[in-house]
C-alpha positions in Angstrom: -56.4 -97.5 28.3 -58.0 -96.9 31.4 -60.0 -93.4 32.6 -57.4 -91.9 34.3 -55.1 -92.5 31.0 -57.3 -90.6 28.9 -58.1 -87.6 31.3 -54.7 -87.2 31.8 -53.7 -87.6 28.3 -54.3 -83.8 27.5 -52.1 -82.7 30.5 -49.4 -84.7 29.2 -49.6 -83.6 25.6 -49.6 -79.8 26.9 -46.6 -80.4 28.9 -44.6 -81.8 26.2 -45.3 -78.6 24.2 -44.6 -76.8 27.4 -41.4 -78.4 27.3 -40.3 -77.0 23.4 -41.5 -73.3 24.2 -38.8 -73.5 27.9 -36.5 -75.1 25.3 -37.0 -72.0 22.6 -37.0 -69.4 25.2 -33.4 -70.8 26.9 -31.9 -70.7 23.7 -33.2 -67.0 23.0 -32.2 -66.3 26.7 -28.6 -68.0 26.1 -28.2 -65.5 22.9 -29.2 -62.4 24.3 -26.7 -63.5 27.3 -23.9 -63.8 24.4 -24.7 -60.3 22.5 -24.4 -58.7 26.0 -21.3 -59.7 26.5 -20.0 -59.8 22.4 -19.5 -63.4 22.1 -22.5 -63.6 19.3 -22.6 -64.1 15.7 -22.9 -60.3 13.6 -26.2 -61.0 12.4 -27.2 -61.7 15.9 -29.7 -58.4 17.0 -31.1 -57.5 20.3 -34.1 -56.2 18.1 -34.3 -59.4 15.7 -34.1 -61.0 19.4 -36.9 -59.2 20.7 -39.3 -59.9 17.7 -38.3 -63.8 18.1 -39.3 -63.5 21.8 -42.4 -61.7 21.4 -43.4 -63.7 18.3 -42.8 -67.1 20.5 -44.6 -65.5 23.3 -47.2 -64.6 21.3 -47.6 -68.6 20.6 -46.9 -69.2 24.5 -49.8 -67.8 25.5 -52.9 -69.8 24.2 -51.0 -72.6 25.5 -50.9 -71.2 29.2 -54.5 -70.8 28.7 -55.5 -74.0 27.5 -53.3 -75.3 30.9 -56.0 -73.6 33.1 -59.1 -76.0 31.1 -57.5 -79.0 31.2 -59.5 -81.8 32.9 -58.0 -84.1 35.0 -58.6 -86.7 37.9 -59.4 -84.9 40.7 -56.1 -86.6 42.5 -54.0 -84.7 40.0 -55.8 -81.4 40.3 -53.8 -80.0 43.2 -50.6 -81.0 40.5 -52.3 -79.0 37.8 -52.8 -75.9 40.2 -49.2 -76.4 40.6 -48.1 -76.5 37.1 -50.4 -73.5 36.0 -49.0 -71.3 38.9 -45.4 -72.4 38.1 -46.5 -72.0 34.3 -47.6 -68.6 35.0 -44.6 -67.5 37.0 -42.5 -68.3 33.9 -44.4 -66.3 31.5 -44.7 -63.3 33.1 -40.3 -64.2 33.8 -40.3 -64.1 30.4 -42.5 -61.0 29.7 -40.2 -59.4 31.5 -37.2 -60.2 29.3 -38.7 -59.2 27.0 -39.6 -55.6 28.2 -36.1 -55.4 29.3 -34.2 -55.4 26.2 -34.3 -52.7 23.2 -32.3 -52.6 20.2 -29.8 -51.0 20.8 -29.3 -52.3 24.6 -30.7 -54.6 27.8 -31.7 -53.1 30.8 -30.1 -55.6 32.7 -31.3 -55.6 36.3 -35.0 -56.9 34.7 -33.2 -58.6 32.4 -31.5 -60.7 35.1 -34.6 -60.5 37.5 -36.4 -62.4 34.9 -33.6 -65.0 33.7 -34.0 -65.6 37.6 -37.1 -65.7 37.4 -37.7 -68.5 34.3 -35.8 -70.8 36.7 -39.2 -71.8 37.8 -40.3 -74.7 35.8 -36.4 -75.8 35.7 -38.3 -79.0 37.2 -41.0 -79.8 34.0 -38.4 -82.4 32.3 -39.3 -85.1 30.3 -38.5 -87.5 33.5 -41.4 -85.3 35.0 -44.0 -86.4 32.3 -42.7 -89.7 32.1 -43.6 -89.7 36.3 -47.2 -88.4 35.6 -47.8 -91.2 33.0 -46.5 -93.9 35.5 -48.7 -92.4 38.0 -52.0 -92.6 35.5 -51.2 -96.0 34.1 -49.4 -95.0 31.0 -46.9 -97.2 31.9 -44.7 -97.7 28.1 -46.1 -94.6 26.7 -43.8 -91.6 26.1 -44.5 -89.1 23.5 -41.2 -87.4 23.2 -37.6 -89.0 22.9 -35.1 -87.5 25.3 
């Protein structure tokens, strides 16, 4: 393992969490999406929806904080700045999702404002973190399957 492997290690880690909360919130997204339009489930709730959002969100959070104190080489800093801009962009997309629906409907211009909105880290794949660990020397490493 060389220095930049381990330095960069942390980032890596973070993203792949990064990458189950954008998968969590695209499903919660895709179901309010189908109880706006009636092709849902009956137990399916806006309000059950908004406690799942805010609950996740309420998990997102420290994780876009730790983003902002990771260490890394300072030839990946400018990437970080990137990811915790982009990272930032997404959760106040989300946040306002969340402000946007009620129980018993969804204000949909915010709604779709911030659906818009979430579209910025449609880039962070798996591909993405498998491109960082090339970069670092974690060449064979890959934490997640898919």
């Amino acid at each position: 393992m060389t220095a930049n492997t381990t330095s960069i290690q942390p980032l890596t880690t973070s993203l792949e969490r990064l990458l189950i909360f954008k998968e969590v919130f695209n499903q919660h997204i895709h179901t309010c999406e189908n109880i706006i339009t009636g092709n849902c489930l009956a137990r399916d709730t806006l309000g059950d929806l908004k406690k799942y959002l805010m609950r996740n969100l309420i998990h997102f959070n420290p994780l876009v904080q730790s983003l902002r104190t990771v260490h890394v080489p300072r030839t990946y800093q400018c990437e970080l700045d990137n990811i915790v801009r982009a990272v930032n962009r997404y959760r106040n997309a989300i946040e306002d999702i969340v402000d946007a629906i009620d129980p018993e409907s969804v204000d949909q211009v915010p709604f779709r404002m911030g659906v818009k909105q979430s579209t910025a880290l449609d880039w962070m794949t798996g591909a993405y973190i498998d491109g960082l660990r090339l970069q670092a020397g974690q060449f064979g490493y890959c934490g997640m399957v898919g």
